[in-house]
C-alpha positions as CSV (number, residue, x, y, z in Angstrom):
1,X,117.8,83.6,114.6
2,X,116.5,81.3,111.8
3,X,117.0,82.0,107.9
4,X,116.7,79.8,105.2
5,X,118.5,79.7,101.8
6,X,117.2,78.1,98.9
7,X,120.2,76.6,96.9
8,X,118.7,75.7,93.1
9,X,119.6,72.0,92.2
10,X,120.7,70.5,88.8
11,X,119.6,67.0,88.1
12,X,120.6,65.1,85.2
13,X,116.7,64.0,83.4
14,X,117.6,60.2,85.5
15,X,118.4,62.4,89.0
16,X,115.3,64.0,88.4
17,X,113.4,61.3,87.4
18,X,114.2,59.5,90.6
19,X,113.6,63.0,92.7
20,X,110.0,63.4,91.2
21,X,109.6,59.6,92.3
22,X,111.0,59.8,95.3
23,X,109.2,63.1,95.9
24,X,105.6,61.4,94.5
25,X,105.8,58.8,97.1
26,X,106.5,60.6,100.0
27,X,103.4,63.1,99.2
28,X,101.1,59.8,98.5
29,X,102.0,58.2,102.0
30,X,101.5,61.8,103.2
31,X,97.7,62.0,101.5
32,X,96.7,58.0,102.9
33,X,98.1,58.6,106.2
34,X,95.8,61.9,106.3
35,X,92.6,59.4,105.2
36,X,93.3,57.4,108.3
37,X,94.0,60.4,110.7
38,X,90.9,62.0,109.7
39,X,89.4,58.7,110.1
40,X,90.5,57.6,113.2
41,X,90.8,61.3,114.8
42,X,94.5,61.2,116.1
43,X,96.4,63.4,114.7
44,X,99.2,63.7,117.3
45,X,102.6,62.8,116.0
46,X,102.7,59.8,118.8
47,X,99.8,58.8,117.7
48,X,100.5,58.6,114.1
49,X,103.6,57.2,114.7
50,X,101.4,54.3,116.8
51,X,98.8,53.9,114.0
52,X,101.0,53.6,110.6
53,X,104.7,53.7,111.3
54,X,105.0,50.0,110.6
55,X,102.5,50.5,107.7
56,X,104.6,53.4,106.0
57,X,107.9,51.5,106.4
58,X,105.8,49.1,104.3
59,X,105.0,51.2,101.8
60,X,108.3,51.8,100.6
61,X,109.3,54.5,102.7
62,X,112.9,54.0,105.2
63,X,112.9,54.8,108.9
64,X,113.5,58.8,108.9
65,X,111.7,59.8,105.9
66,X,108.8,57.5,107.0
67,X,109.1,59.7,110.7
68,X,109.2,62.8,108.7
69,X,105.8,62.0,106.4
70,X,104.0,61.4,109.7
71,X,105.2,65.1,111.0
72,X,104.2,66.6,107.8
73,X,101.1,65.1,108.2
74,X,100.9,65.9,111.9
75,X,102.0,69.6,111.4
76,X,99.7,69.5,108.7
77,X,96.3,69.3,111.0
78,X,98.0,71.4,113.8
79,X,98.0,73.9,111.6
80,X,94.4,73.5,110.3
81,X,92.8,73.4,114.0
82,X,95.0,76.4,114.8
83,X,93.6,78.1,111.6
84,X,89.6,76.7,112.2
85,X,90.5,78.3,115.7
86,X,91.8,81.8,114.5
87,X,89.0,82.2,112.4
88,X,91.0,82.1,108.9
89,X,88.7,79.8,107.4
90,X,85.8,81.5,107.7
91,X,83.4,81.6,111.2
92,X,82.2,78.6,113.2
93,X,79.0,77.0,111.2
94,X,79.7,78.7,108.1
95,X,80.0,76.5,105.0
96,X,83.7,77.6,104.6
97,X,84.6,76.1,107.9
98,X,82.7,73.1,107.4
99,X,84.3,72.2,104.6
100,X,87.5,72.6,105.7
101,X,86.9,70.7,109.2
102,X,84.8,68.2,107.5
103,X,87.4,66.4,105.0
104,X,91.3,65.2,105.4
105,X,94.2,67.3,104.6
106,X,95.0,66.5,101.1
107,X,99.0,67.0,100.2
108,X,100.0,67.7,96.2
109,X,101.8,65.3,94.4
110,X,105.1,67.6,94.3
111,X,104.7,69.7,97.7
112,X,107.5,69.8,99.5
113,X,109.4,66.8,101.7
114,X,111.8,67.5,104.3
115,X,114.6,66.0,105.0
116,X,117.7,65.8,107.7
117,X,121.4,65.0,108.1
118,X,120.7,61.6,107.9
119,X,118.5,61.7,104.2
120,X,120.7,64.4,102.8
121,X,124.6,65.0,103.4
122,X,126.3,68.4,102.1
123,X,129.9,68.4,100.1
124,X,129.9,72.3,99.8
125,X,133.7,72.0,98.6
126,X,132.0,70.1,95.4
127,X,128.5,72.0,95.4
128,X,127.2,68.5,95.8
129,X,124.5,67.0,97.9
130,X,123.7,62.9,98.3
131,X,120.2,62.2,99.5
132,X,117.9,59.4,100.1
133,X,115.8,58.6,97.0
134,X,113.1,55.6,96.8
135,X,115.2,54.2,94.4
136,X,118.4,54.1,96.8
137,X,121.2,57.4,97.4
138,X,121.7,59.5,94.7
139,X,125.3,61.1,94.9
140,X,126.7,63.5,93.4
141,X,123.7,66.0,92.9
142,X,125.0,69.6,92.0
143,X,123.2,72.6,93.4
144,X,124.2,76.3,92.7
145,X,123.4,79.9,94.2
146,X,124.3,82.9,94.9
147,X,127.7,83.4,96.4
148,X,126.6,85.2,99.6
149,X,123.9,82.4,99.8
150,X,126.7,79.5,99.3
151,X,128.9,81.3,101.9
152,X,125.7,81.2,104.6
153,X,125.1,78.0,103.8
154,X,128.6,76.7,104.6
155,X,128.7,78.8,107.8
156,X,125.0,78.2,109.6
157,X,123.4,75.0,108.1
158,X,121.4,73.6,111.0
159,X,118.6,71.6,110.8
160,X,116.4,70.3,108.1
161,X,116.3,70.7,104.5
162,X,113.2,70.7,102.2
163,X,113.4,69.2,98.7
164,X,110.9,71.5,96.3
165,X,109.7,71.3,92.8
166,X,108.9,74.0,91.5
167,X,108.3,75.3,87.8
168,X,110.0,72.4,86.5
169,X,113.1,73.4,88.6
170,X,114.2,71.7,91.7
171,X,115.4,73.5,94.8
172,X,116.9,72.9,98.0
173,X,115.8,75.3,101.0
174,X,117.7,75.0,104.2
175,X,117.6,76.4,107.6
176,X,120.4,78.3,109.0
177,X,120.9,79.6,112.4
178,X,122.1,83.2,112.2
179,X,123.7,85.0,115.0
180,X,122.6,88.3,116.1
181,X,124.0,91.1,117.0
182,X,123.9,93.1,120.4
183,X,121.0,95.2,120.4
184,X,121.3,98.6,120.6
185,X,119.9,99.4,124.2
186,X,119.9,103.6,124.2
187,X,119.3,104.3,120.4
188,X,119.6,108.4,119.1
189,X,116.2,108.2,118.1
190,X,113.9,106.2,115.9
191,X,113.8,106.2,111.8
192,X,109.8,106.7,111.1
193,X,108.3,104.5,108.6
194,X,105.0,105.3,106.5
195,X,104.6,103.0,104.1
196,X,102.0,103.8,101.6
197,X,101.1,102.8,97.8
198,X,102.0,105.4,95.5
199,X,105.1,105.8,98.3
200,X,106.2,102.4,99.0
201,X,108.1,103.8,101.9
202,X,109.0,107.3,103.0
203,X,111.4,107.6,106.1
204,X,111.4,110.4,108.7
205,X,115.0,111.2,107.4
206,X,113.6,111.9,104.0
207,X,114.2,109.2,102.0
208,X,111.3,108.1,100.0
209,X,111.0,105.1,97.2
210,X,108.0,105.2,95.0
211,X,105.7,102.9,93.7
212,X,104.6,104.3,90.9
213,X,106.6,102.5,88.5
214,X,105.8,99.3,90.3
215,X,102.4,100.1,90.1
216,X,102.4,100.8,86.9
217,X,104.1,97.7,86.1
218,X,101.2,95.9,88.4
219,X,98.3,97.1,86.0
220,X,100.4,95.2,83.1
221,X,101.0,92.4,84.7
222,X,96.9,92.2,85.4
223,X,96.0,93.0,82.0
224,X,97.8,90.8,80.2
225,X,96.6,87.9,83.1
226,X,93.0,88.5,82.0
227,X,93.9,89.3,78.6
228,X,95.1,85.3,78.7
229,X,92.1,83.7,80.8
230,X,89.6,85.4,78.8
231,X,91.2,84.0,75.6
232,X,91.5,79.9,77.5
233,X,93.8,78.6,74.2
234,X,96.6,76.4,75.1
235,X,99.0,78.6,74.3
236,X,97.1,81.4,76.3
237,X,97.6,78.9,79.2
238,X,101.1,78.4,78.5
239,X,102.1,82.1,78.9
240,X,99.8,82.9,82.0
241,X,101.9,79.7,83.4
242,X,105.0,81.5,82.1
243,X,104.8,84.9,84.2
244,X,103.2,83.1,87.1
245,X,105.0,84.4,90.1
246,X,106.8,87.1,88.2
247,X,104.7,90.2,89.8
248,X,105.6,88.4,93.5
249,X,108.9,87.6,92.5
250,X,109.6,91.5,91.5
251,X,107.9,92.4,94.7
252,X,109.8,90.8,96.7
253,X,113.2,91.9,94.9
254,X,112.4,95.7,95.5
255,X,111.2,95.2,99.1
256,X,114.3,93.3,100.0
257,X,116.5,96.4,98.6
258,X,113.9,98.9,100.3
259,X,114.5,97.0,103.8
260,X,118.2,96.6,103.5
261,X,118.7,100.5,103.1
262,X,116.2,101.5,105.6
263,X,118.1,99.3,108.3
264,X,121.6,100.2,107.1
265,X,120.8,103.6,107.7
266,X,119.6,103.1,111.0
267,X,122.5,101.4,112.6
268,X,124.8,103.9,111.0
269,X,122.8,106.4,112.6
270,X,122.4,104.2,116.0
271,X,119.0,104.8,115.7
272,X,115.4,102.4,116.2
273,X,113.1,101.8,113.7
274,X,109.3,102.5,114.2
275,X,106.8,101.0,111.7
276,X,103.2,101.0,111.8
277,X,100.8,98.7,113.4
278,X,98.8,97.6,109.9
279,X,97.2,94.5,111.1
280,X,93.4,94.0,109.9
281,X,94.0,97.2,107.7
282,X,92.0,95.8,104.7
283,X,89.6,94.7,107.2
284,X,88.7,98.2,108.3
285,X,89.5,100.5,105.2
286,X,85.9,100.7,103.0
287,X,86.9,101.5,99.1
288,X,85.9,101.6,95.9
289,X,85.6,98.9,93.9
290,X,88.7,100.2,91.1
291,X,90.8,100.4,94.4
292,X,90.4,96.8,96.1
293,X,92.8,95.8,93.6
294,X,95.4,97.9,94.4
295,X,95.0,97.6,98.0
296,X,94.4,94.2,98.3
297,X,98.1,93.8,96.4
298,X,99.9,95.8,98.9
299,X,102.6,93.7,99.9
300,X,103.1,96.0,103.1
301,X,103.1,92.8,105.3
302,X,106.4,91.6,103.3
303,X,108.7,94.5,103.5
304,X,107.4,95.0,107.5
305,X,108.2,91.6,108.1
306,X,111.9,92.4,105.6
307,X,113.0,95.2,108.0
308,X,112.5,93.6,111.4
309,X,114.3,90.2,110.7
310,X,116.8,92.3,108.6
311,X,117.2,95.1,111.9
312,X,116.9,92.3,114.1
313,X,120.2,90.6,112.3
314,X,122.1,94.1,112.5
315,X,120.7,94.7,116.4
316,X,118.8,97.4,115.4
317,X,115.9,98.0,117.9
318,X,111.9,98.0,116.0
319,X,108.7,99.4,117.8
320,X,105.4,99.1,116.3
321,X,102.9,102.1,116.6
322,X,99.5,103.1,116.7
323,X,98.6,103.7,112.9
324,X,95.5,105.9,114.0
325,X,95.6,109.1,112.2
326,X,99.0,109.8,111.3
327,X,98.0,111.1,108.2
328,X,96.0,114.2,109.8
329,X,97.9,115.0,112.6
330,X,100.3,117.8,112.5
331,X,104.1,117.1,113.2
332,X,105.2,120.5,114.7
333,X,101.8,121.3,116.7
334,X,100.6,117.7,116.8
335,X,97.3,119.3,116.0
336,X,95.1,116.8,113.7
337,X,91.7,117.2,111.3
338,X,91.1,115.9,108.5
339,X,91.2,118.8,106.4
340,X,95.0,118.3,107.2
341,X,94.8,116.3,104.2
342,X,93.5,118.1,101.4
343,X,95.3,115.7,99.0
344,X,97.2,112.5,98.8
345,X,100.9,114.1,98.8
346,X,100.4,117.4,100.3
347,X,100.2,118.0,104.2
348,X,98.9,121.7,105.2
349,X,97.9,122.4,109.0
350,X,94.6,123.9,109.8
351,X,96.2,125.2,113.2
352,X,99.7,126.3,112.6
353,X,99.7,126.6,109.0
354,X,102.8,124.1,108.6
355,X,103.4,122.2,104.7
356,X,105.1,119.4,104.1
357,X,104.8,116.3,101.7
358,X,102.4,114.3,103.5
359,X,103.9,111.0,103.9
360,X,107.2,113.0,105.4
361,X,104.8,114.4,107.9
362,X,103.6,111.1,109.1
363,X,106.8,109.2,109.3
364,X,107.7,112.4,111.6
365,X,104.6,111.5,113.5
366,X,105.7,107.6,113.4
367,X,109.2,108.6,114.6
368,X,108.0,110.3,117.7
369,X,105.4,107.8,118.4
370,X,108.5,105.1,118.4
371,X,110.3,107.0,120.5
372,X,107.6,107.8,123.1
373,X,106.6,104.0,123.1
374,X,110.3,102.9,123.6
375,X,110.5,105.2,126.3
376,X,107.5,103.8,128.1
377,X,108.6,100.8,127.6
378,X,112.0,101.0,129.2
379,X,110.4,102.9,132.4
380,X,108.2,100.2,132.9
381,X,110.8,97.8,132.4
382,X,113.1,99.6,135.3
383,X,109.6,100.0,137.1
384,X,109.2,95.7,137.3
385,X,112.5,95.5,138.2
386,X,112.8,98.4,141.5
387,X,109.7,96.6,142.5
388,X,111.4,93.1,142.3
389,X,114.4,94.4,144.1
């Protein structure tokens, strides 16, 4: 299993000078080997590496960071066709997709350049890096982090690193390889999830972490952002460039600590974990204007994608359900209508007459669908393998 750990590095002002250089040329070989690509449509890394290897070594560039712009470059327009393909940038014909099928991949000036073992050593005894740098190696680099981050970092390194500039600071993020642990094969159970917006997450075992102070702190942070653009000073600017990333950045914090307790009570419980099949949901959901906003910042993507590398690490199984109507159907008689609902937090059957907190009552209903869906799936499973017997 793959991780990476972003280290944070700390240049003297001539180390950084010759990182932003180093950094600058790499992303302007990156942005005229794209021209030519687009040009010459070959986009292949073997057929890069026929059409400008020679040329980049020219350029400045040494052997493996010269192979590594032509990857970028090459992942670059996989990515783009894959993306033209999918649909993501907008349908076939439409202006969107012309435009972005009908110019070259252009590359920032301070996007990010990897690098391997051969570019860029480690000395984690001396939190110190050397790395190749246009203007020669540059040893003797400090880089800092957290000491859990350090400790993975010493232990599962493998793999490429990526020097990035961001915010003035510099960073190093490298891949580790993490092992994972057995997974559990006959869980007790599953732990329903319902994630919602007032309730970030409420789990069948009654746990529940709201989102109202979040939320609330989401309706200052886009205040003061228009606030700033409607005013356009310099200053104005400089602020809004201030707290850029700070509402993501907080996101992210509370969905890692949401995650990390919903898995740790699952494998103490040697139970699964069944979440919610949400894709296309802001596709299909129809709002109000006032409440686009709010659902359209609903980072429910991030803390679904938090708990299953995080469950996956502890070996704790996850099964994705059905979202349809979880929210009107009845936990104890399974009976559903919409006048289950008669308000956002309160859940009061029709049929049986059964209350409950509403988001309670569909991570019930998420539970048992986990359960009934890793159950099918394990008979046909044993099915596949009578019938190859």
């Amino acid at each position: 299993m793959k991780l990476v750990v972003r280290v944070k590095l700390l240049p003297t002002p001539e180390q950084a000078a010759a990182l932003e250089a180093t950094l600058r040329a790499c992303n302007e070989a990156a942005n005229w080997l794209s021209v030519r690509a687009f040009e010459h449509g070959r986009t292949s890394r073997s057929a890069l590496q026929v059409l400008a290897y020679a040329a980049l070594k020219a350029r400045g560039l040494s052997a493996q960071p010269a192979l590594h712009v032509l990857r970028k470059v090459a992942d670059a327009y996989t990515a783009l066709k894959a993306n033209l393909k999918a649909g993501n940038l907008g349908k076939r014909g439409s202006k969107r997709n012309a435009r972005a099928a009908g110019k070259p991949v252009v590359f920032q000036s301070d996007a990010a350049q990897p690098f391997d073992d051969r570019c860029l050593s480690w000395q984690m005894d001396g939190s110190t890096v050397s790395i190749w740098t246009t203007s020669g190696r540059m040893k003797g680099l400090i880089f800092t982090g957290q000491a859990e981050q350090l400790a993975l970092l010493a232990a599962c390194r493998k793999g490429e690193s990526d020097l990035l500039l961001k915010d003035g600071r510099w960073y190093l993020v490298a891949t580790c390889e993490i092992p994972e642990a057995a997974l559990n094969t006959a869980p007790e159970g599953f732990v329903g999830v319902d994630l919602g917006i007032v309730n970030i997450a409420t789990t069948s075992t009654g746990a529940r972490y709201s989102g109202r102070h979040l939320n609330r702190q989401r309706d200052a942070d886009r205040r003061l952002r228009e606030k700033l653009q409607k005013k356009g000073t310099k200053a104005a600017k400089r602020r809004a460039k201030r707290h850029a990333g700070k509402e993501a950045r907080r996101v992210s914090d509370i969905n890692h600590k949401i995650s990390k307790c919903i898995v740790a009570e699952a494998q103490r419980t040697g139970r699964g974990i069944a979440l919610e099949d949400l894709t296309g949901i802001r596709e299909r959901v129809r709002l109000r204007k006032p409440q686009r906003v709010t659902l359209h910042s609903w980072s429910f993507r991030q803390l679904g994608t938090f708990i299953a590398y995080k469950a996956r690490r502890a070996g704790v199984p996850v099964v994705y359900v059905d979202a349809a109507y979880t929210s009107r159907e009845c936990s104890r008689c399974h009976h559903v209508d919409r006048r289950n609902r008669p308000s956002q937090a309160v859940f009061a059957c029709q049929a049986c007459g059964f209350v409950e907190h509403a988001d309670l009552n569909s991570s019930h209903n998420i539970a048992a669908r986990g359960w009934w869906t890793w159950v099918r799936g394990a008979e046909s499973q044993a099915s596949v393998l009578t019938l190859t017997a």
